[in-house]
N, C-alpha and C positions, 0 to 999 in steps of 0.2 A: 499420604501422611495423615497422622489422625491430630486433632488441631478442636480447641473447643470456639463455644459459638456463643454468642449475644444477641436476643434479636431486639432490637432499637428502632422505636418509630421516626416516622419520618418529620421535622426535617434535621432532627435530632442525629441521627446516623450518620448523614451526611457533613454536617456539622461538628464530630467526632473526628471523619476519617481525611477532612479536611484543615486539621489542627485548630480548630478554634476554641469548641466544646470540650473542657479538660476532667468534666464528672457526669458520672453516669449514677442517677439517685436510684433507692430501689431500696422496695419495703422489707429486703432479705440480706442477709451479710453472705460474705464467700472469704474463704479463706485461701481460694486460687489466686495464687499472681504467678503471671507470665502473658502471653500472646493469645489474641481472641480474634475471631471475623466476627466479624461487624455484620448480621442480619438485617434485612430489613423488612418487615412484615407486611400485610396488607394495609394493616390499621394505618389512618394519621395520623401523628401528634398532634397538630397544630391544624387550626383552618385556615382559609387561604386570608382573612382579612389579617389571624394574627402572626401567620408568616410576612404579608408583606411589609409589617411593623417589623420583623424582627429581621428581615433581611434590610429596608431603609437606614436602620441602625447600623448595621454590620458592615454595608457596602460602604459608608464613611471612613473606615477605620483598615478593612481590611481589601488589597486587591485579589479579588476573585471574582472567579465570573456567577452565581449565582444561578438557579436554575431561577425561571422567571415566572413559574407556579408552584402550587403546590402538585399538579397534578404531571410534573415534567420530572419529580423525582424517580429514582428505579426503585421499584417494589418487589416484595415477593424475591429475596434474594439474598446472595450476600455479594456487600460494597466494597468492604474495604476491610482494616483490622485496625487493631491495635492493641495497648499491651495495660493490663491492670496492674498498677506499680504497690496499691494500697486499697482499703476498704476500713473506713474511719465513720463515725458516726456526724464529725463536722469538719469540713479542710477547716485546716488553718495560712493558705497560701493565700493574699484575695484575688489574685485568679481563678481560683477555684472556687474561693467561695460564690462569685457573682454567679457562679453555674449551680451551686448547692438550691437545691429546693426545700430542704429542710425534713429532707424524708429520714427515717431511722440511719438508712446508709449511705452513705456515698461512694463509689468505687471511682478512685483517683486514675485518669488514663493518664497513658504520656506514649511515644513512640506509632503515632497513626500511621494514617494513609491510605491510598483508593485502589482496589485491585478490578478487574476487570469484571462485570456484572457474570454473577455466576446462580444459577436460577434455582431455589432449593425451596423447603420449606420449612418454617421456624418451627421453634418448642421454646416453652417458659425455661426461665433460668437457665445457669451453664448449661450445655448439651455440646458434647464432642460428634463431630463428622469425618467425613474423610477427605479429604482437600488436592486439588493436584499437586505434585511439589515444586514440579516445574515452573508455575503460577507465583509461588509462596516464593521460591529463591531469586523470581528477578521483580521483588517488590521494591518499592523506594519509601523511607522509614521518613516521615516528621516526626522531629522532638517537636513539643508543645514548647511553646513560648513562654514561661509561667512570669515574664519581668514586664510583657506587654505594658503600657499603659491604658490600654483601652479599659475603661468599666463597662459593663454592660448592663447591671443591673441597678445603676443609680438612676432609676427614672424614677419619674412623678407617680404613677400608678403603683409601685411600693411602696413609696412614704407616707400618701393617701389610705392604701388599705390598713398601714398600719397602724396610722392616725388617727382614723375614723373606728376602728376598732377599741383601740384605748380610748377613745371619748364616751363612746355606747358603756363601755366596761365603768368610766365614770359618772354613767348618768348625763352628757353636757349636750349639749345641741352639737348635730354634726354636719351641716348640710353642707350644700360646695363653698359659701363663700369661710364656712370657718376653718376650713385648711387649706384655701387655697392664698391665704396672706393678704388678703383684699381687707378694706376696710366691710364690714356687716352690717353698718348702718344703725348701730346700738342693737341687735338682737343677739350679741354675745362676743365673745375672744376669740381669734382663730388661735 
């Protein structure tokens, strides 16, 4: 069957195919929706110190098992699928937004899941393959969760970079203790 492709770094793909990750950002728009495999390229997304932040996070919230490096992901493949429902310049759900990186596009998934490591090699943007069907028809579909209450992206290293950027932008002193709520000792206001 002919079937198109995405190819997604790691640990970002996995993170897709495993229902958590609900947007795929990306400096090009598509007008395709339907069903996509989920690639997975050589490249990493992420290094291992800022995965193991970001799985620390995850593991509270969600039960999964985690691969336990960065280097224990499958590469050079395709993992799973899923299905592009939309492609909007900003979600407006805040599930999704906590996943929006603020790139031009965002491509809204919903309907994931893990298929069996099948060893191929990527290309930029959409690219159709030929997929087994037999594979395809006894796959197991997660809807995305979009009511979760988990945030993920309220932590302290985005209010800081945003903080400290609007401070520069006004001229004002920005070092750690003025946004981090501490008293400063008279050298200015956090």
């Amino acid at each position: 069957m002919k079937i198109r492709v995405l190819s997604i770094r790691q640990p970002w793909a996995w993170l897709i195919c495993n229902g958590l990750k609900s947007v795929e950002n990306r400096t090009w728009a598509t007008d395709y929706r339907g069903p996509i495999l989920v690639h997975t390229g050589l490249a990493r997304g992420a290094n291992e110190a800022e995965y193991q932040r970001i799985k620390s996070r995850l593991q509270v919230h969600f039960s999964l098992d985690f691969p336990p490096t960065m280097g224990d992901f499958p590469k050079g493949g395709i993992i799973g699928f899923a299905e592009i429902i939309d492609c909007v310049t900003k979600p407006t759900n805040k599930y999704d937004l906590q996943w929006w990186e603020r790139d031009p596009f965002a491509f809204i998934l919903d309907n994931v899941g893990n298929l069996p490591f099948y060893p191929m090699k990527g290309k930029l943007n959409l690219f159709s393959t030929d997929y087994p069907e037999d594979i395809w028809k006894d796959r197991q579909v997660i809807p995305i969760n979009r009511e979760n209450p988990f945030i993920f992206k309220q932590n302290i290293f985005n209010r800081i970079s945003a903080f400290v950027g609007l401070k520069k932008l006004m001229g004002k002193p920005c070092g750690p203790d003025h946004y981090s709520g501490r008293s400063t000792g008279g050298t200015g206001t956090p």
